[in-house]
C-alpha positions as CSV (number, residue, x, y, z in Angstrom):
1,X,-1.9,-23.0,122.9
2,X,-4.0,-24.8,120.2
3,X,-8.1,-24.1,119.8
4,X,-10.9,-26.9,120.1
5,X,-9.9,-27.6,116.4
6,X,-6.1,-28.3,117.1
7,X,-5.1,-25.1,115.7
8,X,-2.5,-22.7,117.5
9,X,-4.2,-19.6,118.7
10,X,-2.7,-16.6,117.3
11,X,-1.4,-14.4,120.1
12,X,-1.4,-17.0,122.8
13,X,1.6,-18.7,124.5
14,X,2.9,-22.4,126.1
15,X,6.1,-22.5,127.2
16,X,8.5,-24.5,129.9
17,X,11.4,-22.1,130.6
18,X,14.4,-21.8,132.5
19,X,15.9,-18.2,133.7
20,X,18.9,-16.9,135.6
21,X,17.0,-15.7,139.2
22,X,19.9,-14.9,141.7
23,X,22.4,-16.7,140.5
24,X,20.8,-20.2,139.4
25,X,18.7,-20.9,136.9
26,X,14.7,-21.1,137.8
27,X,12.3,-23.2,135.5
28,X,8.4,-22.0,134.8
29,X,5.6,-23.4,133.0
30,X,3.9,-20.0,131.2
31,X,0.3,-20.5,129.8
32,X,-1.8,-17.7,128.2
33,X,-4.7,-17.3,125.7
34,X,-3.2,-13.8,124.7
35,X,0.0,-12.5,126.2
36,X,-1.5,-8.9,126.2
37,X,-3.4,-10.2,129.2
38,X,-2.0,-9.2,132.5
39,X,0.1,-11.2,133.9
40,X,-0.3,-13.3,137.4
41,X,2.7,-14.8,139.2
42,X,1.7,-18.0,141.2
43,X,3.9,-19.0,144.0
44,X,3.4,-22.1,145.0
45,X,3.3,-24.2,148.2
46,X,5.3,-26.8,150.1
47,X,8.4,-26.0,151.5
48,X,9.5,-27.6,147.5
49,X,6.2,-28.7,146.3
50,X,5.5,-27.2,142.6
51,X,1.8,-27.1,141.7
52,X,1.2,-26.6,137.8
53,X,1.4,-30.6,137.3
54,X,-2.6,-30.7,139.6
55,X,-3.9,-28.7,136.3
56,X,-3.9,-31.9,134.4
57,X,-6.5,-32.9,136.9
58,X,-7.9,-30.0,138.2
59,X,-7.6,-27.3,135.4
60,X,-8.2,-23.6,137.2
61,X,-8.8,-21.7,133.9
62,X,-6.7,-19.1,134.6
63,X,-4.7,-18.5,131.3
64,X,-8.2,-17.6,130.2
65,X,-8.2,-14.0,131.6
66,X,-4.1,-14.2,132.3
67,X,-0.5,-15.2,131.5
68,X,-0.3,-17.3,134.4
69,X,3.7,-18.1,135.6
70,X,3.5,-21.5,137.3
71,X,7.0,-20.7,138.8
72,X,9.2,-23.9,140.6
73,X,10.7,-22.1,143.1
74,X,14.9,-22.9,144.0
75,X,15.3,-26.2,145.4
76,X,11.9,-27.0,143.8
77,X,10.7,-29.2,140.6
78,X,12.0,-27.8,137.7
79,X,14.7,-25.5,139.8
80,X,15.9,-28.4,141.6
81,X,19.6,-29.1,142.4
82,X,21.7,-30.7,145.0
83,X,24.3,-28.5,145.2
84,X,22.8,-25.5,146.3
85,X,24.3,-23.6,148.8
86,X,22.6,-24.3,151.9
87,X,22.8,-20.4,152.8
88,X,20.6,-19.8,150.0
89,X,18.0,-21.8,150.9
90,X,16.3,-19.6,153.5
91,X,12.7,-18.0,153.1
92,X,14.4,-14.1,153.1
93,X,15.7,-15.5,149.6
94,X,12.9,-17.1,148.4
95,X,11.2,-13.8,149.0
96,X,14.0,-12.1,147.1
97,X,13.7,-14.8,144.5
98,X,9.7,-13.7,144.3
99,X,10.7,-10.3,143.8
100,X,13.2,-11.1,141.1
101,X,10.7,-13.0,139.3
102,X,8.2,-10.4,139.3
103,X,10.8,-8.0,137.7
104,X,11.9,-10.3,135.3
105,X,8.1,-10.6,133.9
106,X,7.2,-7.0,134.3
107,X,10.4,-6.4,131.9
108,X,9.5,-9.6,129.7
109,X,5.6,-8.4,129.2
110,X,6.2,-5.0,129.5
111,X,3.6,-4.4,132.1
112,X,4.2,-1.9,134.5
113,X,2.4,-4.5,137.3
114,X,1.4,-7.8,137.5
115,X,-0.5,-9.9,139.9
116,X,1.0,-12.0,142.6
117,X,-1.0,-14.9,143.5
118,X,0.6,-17.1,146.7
119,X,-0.9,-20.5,147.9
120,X,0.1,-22.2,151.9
121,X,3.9,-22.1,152.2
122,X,3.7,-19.3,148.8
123,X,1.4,-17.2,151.2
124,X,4.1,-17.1,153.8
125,X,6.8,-15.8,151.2
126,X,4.4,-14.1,148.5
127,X,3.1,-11.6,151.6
128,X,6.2,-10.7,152.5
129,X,7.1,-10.3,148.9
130,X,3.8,-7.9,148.2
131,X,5.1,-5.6,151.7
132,X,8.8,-5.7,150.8
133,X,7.5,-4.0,147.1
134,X,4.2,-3.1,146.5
135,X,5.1,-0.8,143.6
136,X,5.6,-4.3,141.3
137,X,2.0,-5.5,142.1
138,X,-1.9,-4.9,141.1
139,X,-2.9,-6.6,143.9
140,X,-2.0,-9.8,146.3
141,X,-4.0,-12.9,146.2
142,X,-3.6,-15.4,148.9
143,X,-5.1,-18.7,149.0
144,X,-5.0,-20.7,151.7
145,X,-3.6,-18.3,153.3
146,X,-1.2,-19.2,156.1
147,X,-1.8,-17.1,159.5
148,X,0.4,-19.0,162.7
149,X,1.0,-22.3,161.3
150,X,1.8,-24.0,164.6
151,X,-1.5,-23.0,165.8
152,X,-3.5,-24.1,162.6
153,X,-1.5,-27.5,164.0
154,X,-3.3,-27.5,166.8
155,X,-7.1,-26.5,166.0
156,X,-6.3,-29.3,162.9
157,X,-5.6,-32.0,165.6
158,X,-8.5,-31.1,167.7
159,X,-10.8,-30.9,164.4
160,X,-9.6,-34.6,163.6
161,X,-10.3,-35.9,167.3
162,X,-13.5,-34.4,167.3
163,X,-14.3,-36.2,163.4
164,X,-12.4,-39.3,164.1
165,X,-14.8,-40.1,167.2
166,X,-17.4,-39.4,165.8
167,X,-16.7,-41.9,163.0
168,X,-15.8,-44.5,165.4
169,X,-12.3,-44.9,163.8
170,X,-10.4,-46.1,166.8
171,X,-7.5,-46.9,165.2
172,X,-6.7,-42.9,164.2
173,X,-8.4,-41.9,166.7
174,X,-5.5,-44.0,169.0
175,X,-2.6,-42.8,166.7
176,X,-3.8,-39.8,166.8
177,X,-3.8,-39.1,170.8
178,X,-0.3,-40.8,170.7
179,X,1.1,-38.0,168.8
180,X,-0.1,-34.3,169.6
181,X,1.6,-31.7,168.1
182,X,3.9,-29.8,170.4
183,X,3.2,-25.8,171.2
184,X,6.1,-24.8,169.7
185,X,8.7,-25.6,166.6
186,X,9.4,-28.3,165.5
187,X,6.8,-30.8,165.3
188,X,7.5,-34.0,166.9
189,X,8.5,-36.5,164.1
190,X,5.5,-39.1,165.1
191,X,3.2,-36.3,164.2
192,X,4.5,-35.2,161.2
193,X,4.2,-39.1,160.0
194,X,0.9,-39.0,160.5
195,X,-0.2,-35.6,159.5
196,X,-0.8,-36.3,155.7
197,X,-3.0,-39.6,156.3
198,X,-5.0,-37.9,159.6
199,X,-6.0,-34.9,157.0
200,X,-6.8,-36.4,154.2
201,X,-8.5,-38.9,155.7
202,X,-11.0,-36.3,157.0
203,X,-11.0,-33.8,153.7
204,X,-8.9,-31.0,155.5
205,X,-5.9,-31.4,153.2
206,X,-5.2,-30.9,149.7
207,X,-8.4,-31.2,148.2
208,X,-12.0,-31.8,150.0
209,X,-12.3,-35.2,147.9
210,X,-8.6,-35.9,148.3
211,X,-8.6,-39.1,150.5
212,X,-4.7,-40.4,149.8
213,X,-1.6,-38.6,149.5
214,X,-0.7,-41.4,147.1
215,X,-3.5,-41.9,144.7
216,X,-4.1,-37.8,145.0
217,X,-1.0,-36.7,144.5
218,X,2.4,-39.3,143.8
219,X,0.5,-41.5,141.6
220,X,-1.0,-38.4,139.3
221,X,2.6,-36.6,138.9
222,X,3.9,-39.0,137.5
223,X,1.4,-39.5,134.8
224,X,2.2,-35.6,134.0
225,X,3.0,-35.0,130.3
226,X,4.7,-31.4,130.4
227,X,7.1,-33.4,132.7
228,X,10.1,-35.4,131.4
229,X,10.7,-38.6,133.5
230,X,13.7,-36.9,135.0
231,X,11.8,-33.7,135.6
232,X,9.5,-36.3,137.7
233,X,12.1,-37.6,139.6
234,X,13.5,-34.2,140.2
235,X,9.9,-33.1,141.7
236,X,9.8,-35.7,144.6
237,X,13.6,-35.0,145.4
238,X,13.0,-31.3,145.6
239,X,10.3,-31.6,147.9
240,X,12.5,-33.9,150.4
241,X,15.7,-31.5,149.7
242,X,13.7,-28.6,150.6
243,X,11.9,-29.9,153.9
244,X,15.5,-30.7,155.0
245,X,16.2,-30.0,158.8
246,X,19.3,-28.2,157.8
247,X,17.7,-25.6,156.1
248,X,14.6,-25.3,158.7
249,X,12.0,-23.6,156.2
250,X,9.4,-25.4,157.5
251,X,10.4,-24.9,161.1
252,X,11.0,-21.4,160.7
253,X,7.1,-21.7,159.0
254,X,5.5,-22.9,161.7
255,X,6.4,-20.2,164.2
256,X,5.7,-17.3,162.4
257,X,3.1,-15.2,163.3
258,X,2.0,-13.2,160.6
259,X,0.0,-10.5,161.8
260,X,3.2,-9.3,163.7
261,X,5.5,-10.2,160.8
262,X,3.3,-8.6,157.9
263,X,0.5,-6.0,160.1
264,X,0.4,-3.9,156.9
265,X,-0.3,-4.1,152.8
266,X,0.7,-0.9,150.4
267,X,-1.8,-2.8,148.2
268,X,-5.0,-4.3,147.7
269,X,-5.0,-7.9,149.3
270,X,-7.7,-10.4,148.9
271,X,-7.8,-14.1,149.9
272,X,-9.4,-17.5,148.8
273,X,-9.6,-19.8,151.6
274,X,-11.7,-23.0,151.9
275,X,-14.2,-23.3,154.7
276,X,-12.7,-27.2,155.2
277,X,-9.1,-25.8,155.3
278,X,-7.2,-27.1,158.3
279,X,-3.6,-27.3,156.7
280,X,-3.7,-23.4,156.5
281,X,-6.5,-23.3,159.4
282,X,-9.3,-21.4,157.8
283,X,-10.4,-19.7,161.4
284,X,-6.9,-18.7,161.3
285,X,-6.8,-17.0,158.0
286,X,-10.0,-15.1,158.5
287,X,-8.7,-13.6,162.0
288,X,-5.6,-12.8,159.9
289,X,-7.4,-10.8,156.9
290,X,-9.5,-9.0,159.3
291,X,-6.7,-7.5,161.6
292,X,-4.6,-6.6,158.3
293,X,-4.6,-3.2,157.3
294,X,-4.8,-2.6,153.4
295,X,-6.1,0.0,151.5
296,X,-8.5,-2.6,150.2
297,X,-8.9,-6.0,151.1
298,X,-11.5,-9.2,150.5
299,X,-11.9,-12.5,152.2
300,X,-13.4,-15.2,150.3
301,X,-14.7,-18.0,151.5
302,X,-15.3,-21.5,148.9
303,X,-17.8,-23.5,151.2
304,X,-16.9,-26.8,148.9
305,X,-13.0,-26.7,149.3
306,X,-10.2,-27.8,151.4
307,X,-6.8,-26.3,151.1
308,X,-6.9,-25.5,147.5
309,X,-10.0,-23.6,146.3
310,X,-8.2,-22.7,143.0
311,X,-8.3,-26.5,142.0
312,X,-11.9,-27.2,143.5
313,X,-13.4,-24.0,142.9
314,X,-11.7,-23.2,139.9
315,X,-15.1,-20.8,138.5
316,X,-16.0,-19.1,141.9
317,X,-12.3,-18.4,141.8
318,X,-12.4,-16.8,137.9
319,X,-15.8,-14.9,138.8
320,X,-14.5,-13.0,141.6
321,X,-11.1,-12.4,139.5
322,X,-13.0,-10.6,137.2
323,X,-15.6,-9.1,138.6
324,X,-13.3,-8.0,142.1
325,X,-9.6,-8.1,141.6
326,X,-9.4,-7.1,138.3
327,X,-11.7,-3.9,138.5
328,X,-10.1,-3.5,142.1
329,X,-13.6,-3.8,143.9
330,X,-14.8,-6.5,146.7
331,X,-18.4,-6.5,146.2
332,X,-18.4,-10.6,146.1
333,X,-16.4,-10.7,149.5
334,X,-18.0,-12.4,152.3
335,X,-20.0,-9.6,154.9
């Protein structure tokens, strides 16, 4: 990493690499100001959708007070490939992939723990991750955490009924009322057309101000420099490859319930969760965090942000990392 004078800062670290995790080789983007600072795993959403690329637009700070691993999970950006066997691409091996990560940076840094920091569909495996082995982790961070996704469909849809009358947007409001989501897995196919455009539309998906899956996210990837052109290309394949039907990672998503399938923490848990969140329903979340038992625990809420209050809120988010996670305290934690 270079200073406001161009220089390289001594100490610090930049690096795209690829490593061996369960028998295919994973790429990461690794940032830090100085490597002797603990180290945070992020795992991001999707299924398939990498996250490091949004910092050319919506830098989070976070190599600042970490070495934060931007990791592109199999199937995924970086770690994309074709030919991988569809057995492996189930969400009990990208939680064995999180784990390997995790001991692959503990040995790399030599930390004795690091942070583990899981966003939407990187909540759904990074929890399960943080029960499965506590032992590797300070603490869990969930943002945008995800609760019982096929319920967050259904208080979304009625959020966006209740917003699109009230705008007088017939037109959604008719496509809308069209397509609701079903009770249970999978979603019908009309809906899922329509999901991205109905939430962004309204500020309950990405970003608050993010109004256009295109402009906010397709266009801006591929103007990402740390990327090569293929790398780009790779990105948008990965995240069709991993939302495959034959795989069913986002089916098997939607009908977990994740008070019954993670009740318990070893560890301190905390989690960042937009008040405008309706792709992770923030309701949801906080019903979640409240019923979990953990020897300590924090729900945050960022009253300006959507589903991503690490790219909106990027200093609330750094203040409450410092002053609560990383002294293992939650005196900033909503009452």
């Amino acid at each position: 990493m270079r200073g406001e004078n161009g220089e390289p800062l001594a100490g610090s670290l930049s690096e795209k690499i690829f490593v061996e995790i369960n028998g295919t080789a994973q790429g990461m983007f690794i940032k830090s100001r100085d490597v002797r600072n603990p180290v945070l795993l992020f795992v991001h959403g999707g299924p398939g959708m990498p996250e490091y690329w949004l910092t050319q637009r919506y830098p989070t700070g976070l190599e600042e007070d970490f070495t934060v691993v931007w990791w592109e999970q199999r199937g995924a950006g970086l770690s994309y490939r074709a030919d991988l066997p569809a057995e492996t691409m189930t969400a009990e091996q990208f939680v064995a992939d999180t784990l390997a990560v995790s001991r692959y940076l503990i040995e790399r840094f030599g930390q004795p723990k690091i942070y583990l920091m899981g966003h939407s569909w990187g909540s759904y495996i990074g929890i399960q991750a943080a029960a499965q082995s506590p032992e590797l982790y300070h603490a869990y961070i969930g943002v945008g955490q995800m609760a019982h996704q096929i319920e967050s469909e259904q208080l979304a849809y009625a959020y966006a009924l209740e917003q699109y009358r009230a705008r007088g947007d017939t037109r959604m409001l008719r496509k809308l009322e069209a397509v609701p989501p079903s009770q249970t897995a999978p979603l019908p196919a009309e809906y899922e057309a329509l999901r991205d455009a109905y939430m962004h539309g309204i500020g309950i998906g990405t970003t608050r101000d993010m109004n256009s899956v295109i402009t906010g996210i397709f266009l801006p990837s591929w103007q990402f420099r740390e990327y090569t052109l293929a790398e780009k290309v790779k990105l948008w394949r990965g995240k069709v490859y991993s939302r495959s039907p034959e795989f069913g990672l986002w089916n098997t998503m939607l009908s977990v319930d994740m008070s019954q399938k993670v009740p318990r923490l070893e560890l301190p848990a905390y989690f960042f969760h937009g008040l405008y969140d309706y792709t992770c329903a923030y309701p949801l979340a906080k019903a979640y965090a409240e019923t979990l038992d953990a020897p300590l625990k924090g729900f945050y809420t960022f009253a300006e942000s959507a589903h991503s209050p690490m790219f909106e809120e990027p200093q609330k988010m750094r203040q409450i990392l410092r002053q609560d996670v990383l002294v293992g305290k939650n005196t900033l934690a909503d009452e």
